[in-house]
C-alpha positions in Angstrom: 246.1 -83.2 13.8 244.1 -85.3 12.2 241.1 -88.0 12.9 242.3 -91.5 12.0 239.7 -93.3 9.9 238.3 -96.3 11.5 235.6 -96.6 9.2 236.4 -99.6 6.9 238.7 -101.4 10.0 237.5 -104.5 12.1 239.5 -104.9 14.8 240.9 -108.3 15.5 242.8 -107.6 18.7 242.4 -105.0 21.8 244.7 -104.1 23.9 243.5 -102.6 27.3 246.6 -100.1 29.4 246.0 -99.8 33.7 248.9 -97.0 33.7 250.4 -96.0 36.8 253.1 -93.7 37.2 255.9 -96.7 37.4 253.4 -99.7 35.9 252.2 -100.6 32.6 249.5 -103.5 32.9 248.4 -104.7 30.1 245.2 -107.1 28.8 245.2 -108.5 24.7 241.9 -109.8 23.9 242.6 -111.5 20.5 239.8 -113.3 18.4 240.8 -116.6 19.8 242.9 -115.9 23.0 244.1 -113.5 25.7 246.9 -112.6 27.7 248.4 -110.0 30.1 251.6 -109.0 31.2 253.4 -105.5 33.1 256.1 -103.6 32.0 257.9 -100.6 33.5 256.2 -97.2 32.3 259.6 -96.4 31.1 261.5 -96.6 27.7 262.8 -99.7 28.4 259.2 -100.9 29.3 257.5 -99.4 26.9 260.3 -100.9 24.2 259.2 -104.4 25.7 255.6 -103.8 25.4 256.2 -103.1 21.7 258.3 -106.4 21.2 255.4 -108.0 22.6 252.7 -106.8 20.6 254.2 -107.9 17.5 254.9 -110.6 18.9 251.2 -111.5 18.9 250.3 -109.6 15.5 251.7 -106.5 13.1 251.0 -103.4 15.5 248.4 -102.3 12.6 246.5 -105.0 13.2 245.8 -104.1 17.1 243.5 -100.7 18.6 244.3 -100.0 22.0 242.6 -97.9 25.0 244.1 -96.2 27.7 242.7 -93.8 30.7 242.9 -90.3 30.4 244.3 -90.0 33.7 247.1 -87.4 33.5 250.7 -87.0 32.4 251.3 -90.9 33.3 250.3 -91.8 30.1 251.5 -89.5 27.5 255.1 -91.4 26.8 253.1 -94.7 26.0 250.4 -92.8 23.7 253.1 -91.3 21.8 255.2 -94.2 21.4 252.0 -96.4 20.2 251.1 -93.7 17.8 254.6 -93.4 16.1 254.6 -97.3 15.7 251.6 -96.7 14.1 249.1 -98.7 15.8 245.5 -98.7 14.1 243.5 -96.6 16.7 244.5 -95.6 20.3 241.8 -94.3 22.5 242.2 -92.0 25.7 238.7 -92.5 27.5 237.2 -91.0 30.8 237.9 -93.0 34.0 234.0 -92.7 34.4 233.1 -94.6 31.3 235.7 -97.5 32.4 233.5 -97.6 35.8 230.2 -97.2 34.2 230.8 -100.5 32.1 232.9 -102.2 35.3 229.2 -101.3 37.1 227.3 -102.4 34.1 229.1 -106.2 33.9 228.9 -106.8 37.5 232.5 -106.4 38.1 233.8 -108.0 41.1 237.2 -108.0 41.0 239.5 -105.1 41.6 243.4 -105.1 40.8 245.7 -103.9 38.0 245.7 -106.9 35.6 241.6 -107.3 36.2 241.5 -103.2 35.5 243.7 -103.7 32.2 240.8 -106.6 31.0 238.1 -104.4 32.0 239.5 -102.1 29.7 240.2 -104.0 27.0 236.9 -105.6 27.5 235.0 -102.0 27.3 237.5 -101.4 23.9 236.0 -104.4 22.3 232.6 -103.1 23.2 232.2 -99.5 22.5 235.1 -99.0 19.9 232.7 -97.9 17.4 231.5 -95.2 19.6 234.8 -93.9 20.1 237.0 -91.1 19.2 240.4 -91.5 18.1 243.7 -89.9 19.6 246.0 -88.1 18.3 249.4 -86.2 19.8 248.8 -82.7 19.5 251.9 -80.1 18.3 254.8 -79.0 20.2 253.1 -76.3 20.4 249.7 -76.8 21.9 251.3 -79.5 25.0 253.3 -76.7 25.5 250.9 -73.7 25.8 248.0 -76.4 28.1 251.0 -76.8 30.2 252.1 -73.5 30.8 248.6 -72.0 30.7 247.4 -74.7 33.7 250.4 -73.8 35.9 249.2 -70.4 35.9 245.8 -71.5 36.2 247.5 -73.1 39.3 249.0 -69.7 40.7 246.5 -67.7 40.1 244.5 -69.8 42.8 247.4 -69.6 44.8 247.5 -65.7 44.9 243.7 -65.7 45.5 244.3 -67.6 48.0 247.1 -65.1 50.0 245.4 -62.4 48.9 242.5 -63.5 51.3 244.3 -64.3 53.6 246.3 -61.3 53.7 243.2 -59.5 54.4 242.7 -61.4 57.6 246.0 -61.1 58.7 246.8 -58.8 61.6 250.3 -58.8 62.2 252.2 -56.6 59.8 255.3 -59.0 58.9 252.5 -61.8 58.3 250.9 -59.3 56.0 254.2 -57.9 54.4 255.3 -61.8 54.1 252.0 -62.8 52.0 252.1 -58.9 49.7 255.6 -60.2 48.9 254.4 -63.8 48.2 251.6 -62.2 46.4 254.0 -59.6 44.2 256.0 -62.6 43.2 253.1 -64.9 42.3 251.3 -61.9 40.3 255.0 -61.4 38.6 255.0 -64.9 37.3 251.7 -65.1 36.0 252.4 -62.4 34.1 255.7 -64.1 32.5 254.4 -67.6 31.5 251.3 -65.5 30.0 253.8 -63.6 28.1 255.3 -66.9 27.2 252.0 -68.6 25.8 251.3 -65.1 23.5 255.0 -66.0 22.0 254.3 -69.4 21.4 251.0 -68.4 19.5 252.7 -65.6 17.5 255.1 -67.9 16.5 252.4 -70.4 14.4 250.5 -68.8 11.9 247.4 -71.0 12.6 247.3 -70.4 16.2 247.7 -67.2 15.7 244.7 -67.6 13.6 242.7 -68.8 15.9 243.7 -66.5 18.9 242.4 -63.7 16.6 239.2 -65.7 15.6 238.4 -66.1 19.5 239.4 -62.6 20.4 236.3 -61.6 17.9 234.0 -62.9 20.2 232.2 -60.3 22.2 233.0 -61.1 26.0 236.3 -63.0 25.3 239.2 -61.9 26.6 242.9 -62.8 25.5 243.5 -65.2 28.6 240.2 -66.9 28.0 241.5 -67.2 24.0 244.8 -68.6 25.5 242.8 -70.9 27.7 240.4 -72.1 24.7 243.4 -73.2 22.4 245.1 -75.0 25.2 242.1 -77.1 26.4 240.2 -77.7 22.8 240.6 -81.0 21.6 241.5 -81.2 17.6 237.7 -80.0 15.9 237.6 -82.4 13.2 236.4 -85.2 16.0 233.4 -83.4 16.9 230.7 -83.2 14.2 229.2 -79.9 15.9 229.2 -78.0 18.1 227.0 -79.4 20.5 229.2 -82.6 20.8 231.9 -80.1 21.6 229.4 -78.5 24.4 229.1 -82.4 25.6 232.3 -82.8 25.7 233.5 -79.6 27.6 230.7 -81.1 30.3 228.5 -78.1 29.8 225.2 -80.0 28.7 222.4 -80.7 30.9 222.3 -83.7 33.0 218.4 -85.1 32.7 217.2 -87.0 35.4 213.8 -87.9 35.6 212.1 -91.0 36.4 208.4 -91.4 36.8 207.1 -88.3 39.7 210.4 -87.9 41.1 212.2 -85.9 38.3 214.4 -83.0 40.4 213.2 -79.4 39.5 216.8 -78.7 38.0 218.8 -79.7 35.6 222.5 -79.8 36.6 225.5 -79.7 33.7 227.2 -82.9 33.5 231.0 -81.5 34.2 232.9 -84.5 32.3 235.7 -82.8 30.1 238.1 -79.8 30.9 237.4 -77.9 34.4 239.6 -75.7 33.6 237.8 -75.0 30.4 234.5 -74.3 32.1 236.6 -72.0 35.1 237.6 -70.0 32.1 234.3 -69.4 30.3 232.3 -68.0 33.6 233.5 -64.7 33.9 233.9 -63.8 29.9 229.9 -65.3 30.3 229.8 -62.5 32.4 230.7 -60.0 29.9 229.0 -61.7 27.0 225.7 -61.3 29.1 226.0 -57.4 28.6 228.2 -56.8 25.4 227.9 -59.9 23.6 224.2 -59.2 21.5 223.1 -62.2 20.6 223.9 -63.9 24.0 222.1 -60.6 25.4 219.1 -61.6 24.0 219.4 -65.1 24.5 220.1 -64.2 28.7 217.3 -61.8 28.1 214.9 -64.7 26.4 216.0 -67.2 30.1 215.3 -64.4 32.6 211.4 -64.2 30.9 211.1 -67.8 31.3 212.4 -67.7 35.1 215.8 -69.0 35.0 217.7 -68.7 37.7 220.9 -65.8 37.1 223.7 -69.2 37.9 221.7 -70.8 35.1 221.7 -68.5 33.0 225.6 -67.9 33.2 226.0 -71.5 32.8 223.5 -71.8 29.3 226.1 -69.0 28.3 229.0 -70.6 28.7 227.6 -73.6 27.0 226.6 -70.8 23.7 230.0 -69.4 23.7 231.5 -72.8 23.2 228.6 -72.9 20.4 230.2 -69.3 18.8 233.9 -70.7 19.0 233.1 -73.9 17.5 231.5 -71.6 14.6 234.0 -69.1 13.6 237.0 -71.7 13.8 234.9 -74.0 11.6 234.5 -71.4 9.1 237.1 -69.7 9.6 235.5 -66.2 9.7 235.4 -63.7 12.7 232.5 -63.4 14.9 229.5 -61.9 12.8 226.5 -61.5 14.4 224.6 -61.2 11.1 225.6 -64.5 9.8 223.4 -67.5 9.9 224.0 -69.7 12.7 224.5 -66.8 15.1 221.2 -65.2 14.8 219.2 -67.7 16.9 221.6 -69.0 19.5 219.1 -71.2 21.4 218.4 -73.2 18.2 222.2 -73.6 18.2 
């Protein structure tokens, strides 16, 4: 995948998407007019929304900006993409708000939330990163690795309750449940370690991962299924930002709080994987040793401590599949992790 180039491109006309699961709305702000319509989120809709873009201007002449709300949105990413629109942005639903809260918004429906977004496009475009659709590949291990991600808190979940439970059908019912659940976990994870064998460079970065001390091969699958393309972050503290692993400063005068809570925008189920390997790398990993080490001295608390090494693993994984070398704790960059 690669990041489009924006640079040297002006855009003359936005295009702002309100998916839905059966609803397209869309809002054009042009440089002398603007217009909505709807269209089925289908490929007859989507079709129609095409014809009506060029209608207006050549599709290269337009950059468009969608939510990143779920599956919902995919077909019409994909479709804009391969028609080979200039840019196409998939933004948080919380940076629509913000700038919603920021012009006053009153109104609320579907054709006023399609302006809004067009109307934060035209503003922060700049500030943006592009999207791309990633390989077969990679949709296909994030989906199969978040289904299990999905059953394993299933089985947690009969597995406490199957401690509760009295009656011995109840408990042979959930220890069946429980069997079945662990069975297929174990298949679809056997299914992702194909799908990576099968492509050299994921392969590659599996093996990369794996290097890190305190990373396990589930946490690898997890990392290649929720990282964005690199090449859109410029280091890896913009990839620590984006996971939602950087502190959230809040201080205003006297009445700054005494903590400083992560911000939790980007993948949850990219920060649920990095506690317990955290964990581990807080006894085996040696630089993040002595980095824990350095936080307990200065009286952090042991959650925040976790949480700062989660944030430096991210920092170690950017590293090694920047430069494409396994995890060496002699090389610069990894000997002071809190400068990192």
């Amino acid at each position: 995948m690669k990041t489009n180039n924006t640079s040297a491109f002006t855009p003359e006309f936005f295009l702002g998407i309100d998916v839905g699961k059966a609803d397209l709305f869309c809002h054009i702000l042009g440089p002398n007019d603007s217009t909505s319509s709807r269209f089925d989120n289908s490929d007859r809709g989507i079709t129609e929304l095409i014809t009506w873009l060029e209608k207006t201007a050549a599709l290269t002449e337009f950059t468009a900006c969608l939510e990143q709300t779920g599956h919902y949105g995919i077909k019409i990413s994909k479709a804009l993409h391969e028609h080979q629109i200039n840019s196409l942005f998939l933004v948080n639903p919380r940076q629509i708000k913000a700038f919603g809260e920021q012009k006053l918004r009153r109104n609320k429906s579907d054709t006023a939330d399609a302006k809004l977004i067009a109307r934060f496009l035209q503003s922060e475009h700049s500030e943006l990163r592009p999207w791309e659709p990633r390989s077969i590949e990679n949709e296909q291990i994030t989906e199969l690795s978040r289904y299990s991600e999905s059953i394993v808190r299933e089985v947690a979940k009969l597995k406490t309750r199957c401690e509760s439970a009295r009656e011995p059908a109840i408990q042979r019912s959930l220890k069946r449940r429980i069997k079945i659940g662990e069975k297929e976990i174990k298949d679809i994870r056997d299914r992702i370690t194909k799908i990576i064998g099968s492509k050299d460079d994921l392969k590659e970065d599996h093996d990369l991962l794996l290097s890190i001390p305190g990373m396990g091969p589930i946490t690898c699958q997890i990392m290649i299924a929720e990282f964005p393309e690199l090449a859109l972050f410029k280091s890896a503290r913009e990839l620590a930002a984006w996971a939602g692993l950087t502190p959230r400063h809040h201080a205003s005068g006297n009445s700054g709080r005494n903590t400083t809570p992560i911000t939790k925008i980007g993948s949850a189920h990219l920060r649920r994987a990095l506690f317990m390997p955290a964990m581990t790398a807080r006894v085996f990993n040696p630089l993040l040793k002595e980095f824990g080490d350095r936080l307990q001295q200065n009286g952090k608390k042991p959650k925040q401590i976790i949480i700062a090494i989660m944030r430096k693993l991210i920092h170690q994984a950017y590293g090694i599949l920047k430069s494409r070398e396994a995890f060496n704790p002699e090389k610069r960059g990894f000997q002071n992790p809190s400068k990192a």
